[in-house]
C-alpha positions in Angstrom: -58.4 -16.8 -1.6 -61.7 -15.6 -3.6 -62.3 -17.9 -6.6 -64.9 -18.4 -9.3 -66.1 -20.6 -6.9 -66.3 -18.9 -4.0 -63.3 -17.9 -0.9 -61.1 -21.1 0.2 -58.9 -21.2 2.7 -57.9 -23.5 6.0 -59.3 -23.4 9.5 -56.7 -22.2 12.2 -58.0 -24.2 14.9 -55.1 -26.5 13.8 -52.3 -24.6 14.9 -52.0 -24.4 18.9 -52.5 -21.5 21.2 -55.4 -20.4 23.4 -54.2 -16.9 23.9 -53.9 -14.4 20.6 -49.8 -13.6 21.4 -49.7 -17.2 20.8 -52.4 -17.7 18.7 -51.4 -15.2 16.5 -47.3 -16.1 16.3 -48.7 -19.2 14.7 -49.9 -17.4 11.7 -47.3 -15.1 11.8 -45.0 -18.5 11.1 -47.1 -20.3 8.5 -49.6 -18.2 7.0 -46.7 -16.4 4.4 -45.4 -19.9 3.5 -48.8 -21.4 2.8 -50.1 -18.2 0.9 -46.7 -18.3 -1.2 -48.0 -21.7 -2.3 -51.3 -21.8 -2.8 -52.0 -17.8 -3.5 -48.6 -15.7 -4.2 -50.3 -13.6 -6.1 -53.6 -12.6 -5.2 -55.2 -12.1 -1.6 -55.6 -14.9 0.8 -58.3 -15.5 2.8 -58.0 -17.1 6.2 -60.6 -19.2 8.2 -59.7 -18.0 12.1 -60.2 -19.9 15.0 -60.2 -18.1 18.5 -60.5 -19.6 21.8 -62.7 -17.3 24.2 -59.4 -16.2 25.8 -58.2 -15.1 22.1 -61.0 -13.8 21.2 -60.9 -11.2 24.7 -57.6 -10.2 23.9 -58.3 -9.4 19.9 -61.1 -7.3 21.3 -58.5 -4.7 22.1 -58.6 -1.7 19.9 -54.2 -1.8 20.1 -54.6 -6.1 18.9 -57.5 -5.9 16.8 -55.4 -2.7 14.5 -52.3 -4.7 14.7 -53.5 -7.6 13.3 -55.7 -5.6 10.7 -52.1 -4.2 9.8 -50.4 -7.5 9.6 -53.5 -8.7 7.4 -52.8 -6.1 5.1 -48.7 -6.5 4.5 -49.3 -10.3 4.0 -52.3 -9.3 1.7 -54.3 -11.5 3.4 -58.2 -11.1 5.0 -60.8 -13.0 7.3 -63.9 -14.1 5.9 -65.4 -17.1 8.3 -64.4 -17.8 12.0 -64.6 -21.1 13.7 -66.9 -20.6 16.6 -67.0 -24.6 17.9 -64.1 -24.9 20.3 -64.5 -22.3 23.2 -61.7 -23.4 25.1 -58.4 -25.5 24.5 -58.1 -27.9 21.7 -54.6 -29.1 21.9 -52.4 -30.7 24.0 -55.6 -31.4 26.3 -58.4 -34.1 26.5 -60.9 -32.4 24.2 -64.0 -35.4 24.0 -67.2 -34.5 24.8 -66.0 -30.9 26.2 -65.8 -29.8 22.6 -69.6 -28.5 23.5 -68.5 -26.6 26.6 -69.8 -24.4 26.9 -72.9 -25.4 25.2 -75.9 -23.0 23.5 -77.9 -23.3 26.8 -75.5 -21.3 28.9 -74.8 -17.5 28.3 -71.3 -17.8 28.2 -71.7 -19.6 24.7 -73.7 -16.4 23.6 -71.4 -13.9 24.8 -68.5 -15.7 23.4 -70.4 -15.8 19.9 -71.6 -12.5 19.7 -67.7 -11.4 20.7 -66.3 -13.4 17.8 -69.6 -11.8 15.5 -68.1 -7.9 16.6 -63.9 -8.9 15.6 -65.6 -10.4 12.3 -67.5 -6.9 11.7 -63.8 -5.5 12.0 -62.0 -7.3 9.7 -63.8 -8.1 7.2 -63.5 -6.6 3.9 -66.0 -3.8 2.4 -68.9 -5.2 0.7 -67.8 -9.1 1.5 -70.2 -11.4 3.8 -69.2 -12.9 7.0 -69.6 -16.5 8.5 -69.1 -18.1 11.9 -69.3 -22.4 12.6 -71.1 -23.2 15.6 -72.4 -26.0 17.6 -74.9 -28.1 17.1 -76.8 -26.5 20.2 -75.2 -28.9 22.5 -74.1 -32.9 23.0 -77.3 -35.2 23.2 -76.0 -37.5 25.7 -76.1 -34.9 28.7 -79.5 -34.4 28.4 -82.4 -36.6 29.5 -84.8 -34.0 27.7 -83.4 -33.1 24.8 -86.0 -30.9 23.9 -85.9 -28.7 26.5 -82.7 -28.0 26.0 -83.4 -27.2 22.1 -85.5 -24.9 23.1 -83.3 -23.0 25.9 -80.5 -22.8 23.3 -82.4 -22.0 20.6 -84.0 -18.9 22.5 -80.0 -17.7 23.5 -79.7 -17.9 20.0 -82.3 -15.2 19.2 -79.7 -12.9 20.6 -76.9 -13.4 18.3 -79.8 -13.1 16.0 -80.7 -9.7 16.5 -77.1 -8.6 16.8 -76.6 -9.7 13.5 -79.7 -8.0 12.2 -78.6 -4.9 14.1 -75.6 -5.1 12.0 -76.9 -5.2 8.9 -79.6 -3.0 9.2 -77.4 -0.6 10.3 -75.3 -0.8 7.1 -72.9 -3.8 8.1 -71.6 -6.1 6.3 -74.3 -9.1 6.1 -73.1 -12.1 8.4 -74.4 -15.6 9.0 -74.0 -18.1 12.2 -73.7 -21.6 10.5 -75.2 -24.6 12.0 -72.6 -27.6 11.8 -74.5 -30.9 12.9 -72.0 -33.9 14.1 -72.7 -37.6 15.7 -74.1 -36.9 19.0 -75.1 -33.4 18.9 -78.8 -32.4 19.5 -78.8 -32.2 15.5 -76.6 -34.9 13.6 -77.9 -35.0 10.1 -79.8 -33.2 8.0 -83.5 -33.6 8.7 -82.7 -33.0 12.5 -81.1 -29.7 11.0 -84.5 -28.9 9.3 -86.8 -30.0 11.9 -85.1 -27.7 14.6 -85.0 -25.1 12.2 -88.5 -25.3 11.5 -90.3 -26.8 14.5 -87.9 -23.8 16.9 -85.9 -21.0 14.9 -88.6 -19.8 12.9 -91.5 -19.7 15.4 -89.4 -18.9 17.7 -87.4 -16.0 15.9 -90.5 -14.6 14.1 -91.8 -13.9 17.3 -88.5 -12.0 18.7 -87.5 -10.7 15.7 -91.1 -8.8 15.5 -90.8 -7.5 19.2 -87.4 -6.0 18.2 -87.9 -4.3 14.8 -90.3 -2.8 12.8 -90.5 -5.6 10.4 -93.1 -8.3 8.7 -93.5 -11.2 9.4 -92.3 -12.2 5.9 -89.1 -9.9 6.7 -88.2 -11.9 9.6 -88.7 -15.0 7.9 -86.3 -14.0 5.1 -83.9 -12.5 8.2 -83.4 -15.6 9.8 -83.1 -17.7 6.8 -79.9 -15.3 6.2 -78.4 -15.2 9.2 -78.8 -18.3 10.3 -77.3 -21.2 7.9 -75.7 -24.2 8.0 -72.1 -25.2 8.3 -71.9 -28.4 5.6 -69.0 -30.7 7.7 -68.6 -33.2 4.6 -66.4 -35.4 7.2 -70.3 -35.1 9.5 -72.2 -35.8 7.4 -70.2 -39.2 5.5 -70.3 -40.4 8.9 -74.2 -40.4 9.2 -74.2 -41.6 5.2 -75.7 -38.8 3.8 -74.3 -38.2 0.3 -73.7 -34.5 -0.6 -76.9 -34.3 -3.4 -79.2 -35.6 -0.8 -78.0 -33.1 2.1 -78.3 -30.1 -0.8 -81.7 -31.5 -2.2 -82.7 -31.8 1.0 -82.0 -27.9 1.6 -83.3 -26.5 -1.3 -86.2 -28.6 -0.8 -87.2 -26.0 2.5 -85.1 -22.8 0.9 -82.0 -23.1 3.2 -78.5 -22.4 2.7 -75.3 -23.3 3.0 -73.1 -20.7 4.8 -69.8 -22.6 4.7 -68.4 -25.8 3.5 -66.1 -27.5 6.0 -64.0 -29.7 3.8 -63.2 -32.9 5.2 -62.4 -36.7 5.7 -63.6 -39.6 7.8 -62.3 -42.9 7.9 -64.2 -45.5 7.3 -63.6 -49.6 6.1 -66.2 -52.5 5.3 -66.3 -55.0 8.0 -65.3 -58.6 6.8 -67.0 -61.4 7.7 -63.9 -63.6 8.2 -62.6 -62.9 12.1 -59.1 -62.7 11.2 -59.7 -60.4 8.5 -62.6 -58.5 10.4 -59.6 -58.4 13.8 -57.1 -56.9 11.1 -59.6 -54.3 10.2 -60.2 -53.2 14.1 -56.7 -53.2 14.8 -56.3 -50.5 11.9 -58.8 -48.3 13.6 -56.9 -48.7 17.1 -54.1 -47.2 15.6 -56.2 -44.0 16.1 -57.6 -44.2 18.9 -55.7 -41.2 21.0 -57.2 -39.1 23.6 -57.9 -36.0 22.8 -60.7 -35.8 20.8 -63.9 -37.4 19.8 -63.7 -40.4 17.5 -67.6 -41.3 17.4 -68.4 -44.8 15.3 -71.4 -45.1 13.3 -71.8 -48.5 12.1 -74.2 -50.0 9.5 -75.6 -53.0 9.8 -76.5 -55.6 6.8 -80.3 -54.6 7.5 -79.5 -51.3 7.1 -80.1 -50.0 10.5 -77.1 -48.1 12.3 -75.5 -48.4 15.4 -74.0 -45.7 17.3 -71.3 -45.7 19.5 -69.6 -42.4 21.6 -66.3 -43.1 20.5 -63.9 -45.5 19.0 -63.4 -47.6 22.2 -66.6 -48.8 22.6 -66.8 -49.5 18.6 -63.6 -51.8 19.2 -65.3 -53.7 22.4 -68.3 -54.6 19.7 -66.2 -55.9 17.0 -67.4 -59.0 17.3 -70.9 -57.8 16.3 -71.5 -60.1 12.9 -74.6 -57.8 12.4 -72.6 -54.7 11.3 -71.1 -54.8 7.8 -68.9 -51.1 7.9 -67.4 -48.7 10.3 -67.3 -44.8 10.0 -65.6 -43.0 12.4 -64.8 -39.0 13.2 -61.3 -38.6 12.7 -60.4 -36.0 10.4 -57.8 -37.6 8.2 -56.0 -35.7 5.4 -58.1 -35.2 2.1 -56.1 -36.2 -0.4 -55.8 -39.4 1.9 -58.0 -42.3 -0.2 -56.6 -45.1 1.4 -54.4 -46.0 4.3 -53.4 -49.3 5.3 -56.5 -51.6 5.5 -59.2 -48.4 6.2 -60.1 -45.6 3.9 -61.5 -42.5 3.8 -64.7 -40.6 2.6 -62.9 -38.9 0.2 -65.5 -39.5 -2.3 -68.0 -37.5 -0.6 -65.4 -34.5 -1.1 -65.1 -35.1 -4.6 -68.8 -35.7 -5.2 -69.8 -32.1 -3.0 -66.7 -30.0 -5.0 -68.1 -30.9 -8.1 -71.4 -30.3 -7.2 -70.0 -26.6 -6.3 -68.4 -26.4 -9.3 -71.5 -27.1 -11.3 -73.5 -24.8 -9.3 -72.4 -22.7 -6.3 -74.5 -23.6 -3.2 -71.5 -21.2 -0.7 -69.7 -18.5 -1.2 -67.2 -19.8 2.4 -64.6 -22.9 2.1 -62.3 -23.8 4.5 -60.1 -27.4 4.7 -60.8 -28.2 8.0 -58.3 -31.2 9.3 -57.3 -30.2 12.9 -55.6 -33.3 13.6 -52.2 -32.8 13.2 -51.0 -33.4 16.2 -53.0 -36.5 16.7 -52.3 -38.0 13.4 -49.8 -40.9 12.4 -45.9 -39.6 11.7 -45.9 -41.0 8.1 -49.3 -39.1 7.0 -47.1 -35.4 8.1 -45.3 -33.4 6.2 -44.0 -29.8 7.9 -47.6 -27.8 9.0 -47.4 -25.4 6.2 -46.1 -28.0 3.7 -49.1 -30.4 5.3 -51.7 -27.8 4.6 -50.7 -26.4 1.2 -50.8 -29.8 0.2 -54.5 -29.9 1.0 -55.6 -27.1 -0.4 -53.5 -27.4 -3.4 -55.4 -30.7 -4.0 -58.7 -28.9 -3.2 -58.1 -26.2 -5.9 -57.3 -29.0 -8.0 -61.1 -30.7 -7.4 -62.7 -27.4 -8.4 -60.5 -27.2 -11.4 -58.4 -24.2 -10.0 -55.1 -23.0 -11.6 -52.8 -20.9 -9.2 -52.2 -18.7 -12.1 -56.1 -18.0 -11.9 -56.4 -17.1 -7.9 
C-alpha cells in the first residue's frame, strides 16, 4: 500500500512454491484476505519473491499478462522483488546455500537481470522499482575474500548497465539493494561502504564510461541510484548496529536506502549463574531447526564479539563466561517483544520506524518474517491472519490509520 511514508507491504518468499503455477496460487489464496485487512480500500502493494524457476516461467508473455490482469482485479501492484533466494526455500535444508548461486557466477546475473525485466513489466507508470540481493557471496567459502569481491562486483556492472539502459531509455528508475547479513562478504555497515567505495565506484565509473556517453560525475550519480542498500533491521540488530548509526553512517558518504526489510532477531543477556545461564540456552534450542541459517553473534563483557555459523555451535560454547548476550538470525514475528526467557530486537524496529516517520530515508517497505513454517505452533495464527497482524502493527508504528491507506 503507498503511504505518507512510503509503499508497505510483505515479502512472498514466505509462502511456498518454486514454480509460478504454485507460486502464484499462493497469492491467489491469501493476498485478497490480507489486503481486505490491512488495505480494503486503496491499492496494495506486494513485495514478490521468485525462485529462478518462477521467475522463467513469469517471463512468458501469456503468465506475465495474466498476472498483470489478476493484479489489476485485486487492485493490487509490485513495487520491490526479493532477489536473495535463487532456489528452494521451504521444505528443504536452506543454510549456507541461501548464497547459491553467489554474485561470482553468471547464473546469479542472469537470474537478476530476469527478475530486473518482470519488474520493468509490472510496475506502475511513474513509480520506482527495487530488487534485495546478496551480500556478493558467504565469507566462509572463500580463502580470498577479496578476489571474490572483486569478481562479483565486476558481474555486477552488468545489471548495472541494464538498469541504466532502462532508464535512459525512458524506464521506470530501478535500484538493486545491497542487504548485508552475518557471514556475507559485507555484514554491517562500514563493510557495506568500504566495498562500495574501495570496488563499485572505481569499478563502475570505469564501465559505465565505456558504455555511455556520460561524465564521470554522471556515473557517479548513476550508480549511487541504482545501486542501494537493502536495510535488514533483523541484520543489522544482530551485528549491534542501532538504526541512527547505520543512517548516519549513510548520509555521512551520500548513500541510500532502497528498501527497508522489517524485521526481528532474538536475542537474551547471558546470566552469570549456570542454571539460569543453561535455562537461557535451552530457550534458544527450541529453535534450532534445519532449514535455515540461525548465525550467533555474541558479545562479550569487553566488548569484543564472537561469531559463530549457526546456533549449534553457539549452544556447544555456552559455557563461555566471557560472553554476556546472544543474538541470533531467526526472524521472529514483530510484534513479538518477548517470548519465554529470550526476546527480540523489536526495539530496533520501533527506533528505525520512527526515524522514518520523522524523516523518510525509503520510499520501499516490506515485513519480511519468512519463518513460518519453522516457527513455534503457539506464535501462528492462520498465514493471512499471521501476516495482517504484522503489518497491521507496523502501520500502527508509523502512526497509520486504515482509513488513511
Amino acid at each position: 500500500m503507498r503511504t505518507v511514508t512510503g509503499h508497505l507491504s510483505y515479502c512472498t518468499n514466505i509462502h511456498p512454491g518454486e514454480t509460478w503455477p504454485d507460486h502464484f496460487a499462493q497469492l491467489q489464496q491469501y493476498i485478497p484476505a490480507i489486503k481486505s485487512v490491512v488495505s480494503p480500500d486503496q491499492p496494495f502493494g506486494i513485495g514478490l519473491r521468485l525462485a529462478n524457476t518462477a521467475s522463467l516461467e513469469l517471463s512468458k508473455e501469456v503468465n506475465l499478462l495474466a498476472f498483470r490482469q489478476w493484479l489489476k482485479e485485486q487492485d493490487c501492484y509490485v513495487f520491490t522483488m526479493n532477489g536473495f533466494p535463487y532456489g528452494g526455500f521451504h521444505h528443504t535444508v536452506v543454510k549456507d546455500q541461501v548464497h547459491t548461486p553467489d554474485w561470482t557466477t553468471a547464473d546469479r546475473v542472469e537470474y537478476t537481470s530476469r527478475l530486473f525485466r518482470i519488474l520493468a513489466a509490472l510496475l506502475p507508470a511513474g513509480m520506482e522499482g527495487g530488487i534485495s540481493t546478496a551480500p556478493l557471496s558467504y565469507k566462509l567459502w572463500h580463502d580470498d575474500p577479496e578476489a571474490a569481491m572483486e569478481t562479483a562486483t565486476l558481474n555486477m556492472l552488468q545489471v548495472l548497465g541494464q538498469l541504466v539502459r532502462i532508464h535512459r531509455a525512458g524506464g521506470p528508475v530501478m535500484h538493486l539493494d545491497i542487504e548485508p547479513e552475518p557471514d556475507g562478504l559485507m555484514e554491517n555497515i562500514q563493510e557495506y561502504i568500504d566495498w562500495y567505495f574501495a570496488y563499485l565506484m572505481p569499478l563502475g565509473i570505469n564501465y559505465l564510461l565505456d558504455q555511455f556517453d556520460m561524465s564521470e560525475k554522471e556515473a557517479g550519480a548513476a550508480i549511487k541510484r541504482h545501486i542501494q542498500l537493502c536495510y535488514d533491521v533483523c541484520h543489522f540488530a544482530l551485528v549491534y548496529e542501532s538504526p541512527v548509526f547505520v543512517l548516519g553512517k549513510l548520509k555521512e558518504y551520500g548513500l541510500k536506502v532502497g528498501k527497508l526489510q522489517i524485521s526481528a532477531a532474538l536475542k537474551a543477556a547471558m546470566p552469570a549463574a549456570p542454571t539460569e545461564r543453561n535455562a537461557v540456552a535451552q530457550a534458544f534450542s527450541t529453535f534450532n531447526e534445519p532449514t535455515y541459517l540461525h548465525q550467533v553473534i555474541a558479545r562479550k563483557s569487553n566488548g569484543d564479539f564472537l561469531h559463530y555459523p549457526d546456533l549449534p555451535q553457539a549452544l556447544e560454547d555456552v559455557n563461555n563466561r566471557e560472553v554476556v548476550e546472544w543474538r541470533s538470525h531467526f526472524h521472529v514475528p514483530v510484534f513479538l517483544e518477548h517470548y519465554e526467557l529470550l526476546y527480540s530486537t523489536q526495539s530496533d524496529i520501533r527506533e528505525v520506524l520512527e526515524l522514518q516517520r520523522e524523516q523518510l530515508f525509503t520510499q520501499h517497505m516490506e515485513v519480511e518474517t519468512y519463518t513460518w513454517g519453522v516457527l513455534p505452533a503457539e506464535l501462528k495464527l492462520p498465514m493471512d491472519q499471521s501476516v495482517s497482524r504484522e503489518v497491521s502493527w507496523v502501520m500502527e508504528q508509523l502512526g497509520i490509520q486504515k482509513k488513511e491507506v
